[in-house]
N, C-alpha and C positions, 0 to 999 in steps of 0.2 A: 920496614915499611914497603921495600918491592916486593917480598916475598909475599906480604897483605892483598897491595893491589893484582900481582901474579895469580893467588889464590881463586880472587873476585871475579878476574877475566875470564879464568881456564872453568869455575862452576858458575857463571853467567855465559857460556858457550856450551856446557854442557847442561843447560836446564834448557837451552835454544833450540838445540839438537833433540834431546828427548823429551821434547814436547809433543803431546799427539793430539787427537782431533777424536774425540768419541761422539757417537750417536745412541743415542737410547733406544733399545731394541725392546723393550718391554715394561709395562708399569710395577711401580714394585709395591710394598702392603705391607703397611703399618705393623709391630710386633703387637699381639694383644698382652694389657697390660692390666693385674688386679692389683688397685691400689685402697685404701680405705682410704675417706676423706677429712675422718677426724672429727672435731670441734671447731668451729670457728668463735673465735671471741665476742664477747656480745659488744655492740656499740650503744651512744644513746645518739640518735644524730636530729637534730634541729633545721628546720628551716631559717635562714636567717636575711635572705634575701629573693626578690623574685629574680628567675630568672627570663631571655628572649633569647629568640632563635634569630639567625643572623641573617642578615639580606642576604643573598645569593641571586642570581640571574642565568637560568638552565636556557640553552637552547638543541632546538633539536637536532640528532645525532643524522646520518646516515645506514640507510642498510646496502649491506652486500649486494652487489650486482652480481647475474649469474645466467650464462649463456644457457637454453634450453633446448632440446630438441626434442621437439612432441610427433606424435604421429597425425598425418592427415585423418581429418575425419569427415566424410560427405554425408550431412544427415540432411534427407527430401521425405516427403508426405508422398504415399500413392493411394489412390481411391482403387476400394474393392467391393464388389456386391455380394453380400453373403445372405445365402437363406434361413431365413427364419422358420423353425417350424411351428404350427398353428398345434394347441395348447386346448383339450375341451378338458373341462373341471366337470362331475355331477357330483353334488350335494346332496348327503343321504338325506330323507326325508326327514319333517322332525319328529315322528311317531315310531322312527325308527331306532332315532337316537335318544327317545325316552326310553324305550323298554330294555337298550342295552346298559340305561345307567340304574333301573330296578333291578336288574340281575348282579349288580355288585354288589 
């Protein structure tokens, strides 16, 4: 029986000792796996009673608070006089523009 308890102490000090502290340094990725699915059994399945959905009482949650720092931004209106340049139109006449759609 001491040589038992002896055993327990000296590897409960040695699992104490080399215990270590890991951090995950990268994610790791599922094995791809080809399985067939088979046959699944046939059932006959019966309604046999109604069922309800249970009270519950949700309340609302909190979002993350989060310090930001934006840049300044000074936005003002200034008045500018720009010229306009004046526009003359002359419309062919309309004997002009008969004898160009005879010639099509």
């Amino acid at each position: 029986m001491l040589k038992l308890n002896k055993l327990l102490m000296i590897s409960s000090i040695a699992l104490a000792l080399g215990a270590c502290d890991v951090d995950k340094t990268e994610d790791g990725e599922m094995p791809d796996v080809d399985a067939d699915a088979g046959e699944l059994p046939e059932y006959e399945v019966k309604k046999t009673d109604e069922g309800e959905l249970p009270d519950i009482d949700v309340e609302g949650g909190e979002m993350p608070e989060y310090d930001v720092d934006v840049a300044d931004v000074d936005v003002g209106t200034e008045t500018k006089k720009v010229e306009v340049p004046t526009v003359d139109v002359t419309m062919p006449d309309e004997e002009e523009g008969e004898e160009e759609e005879d010639d099509r």
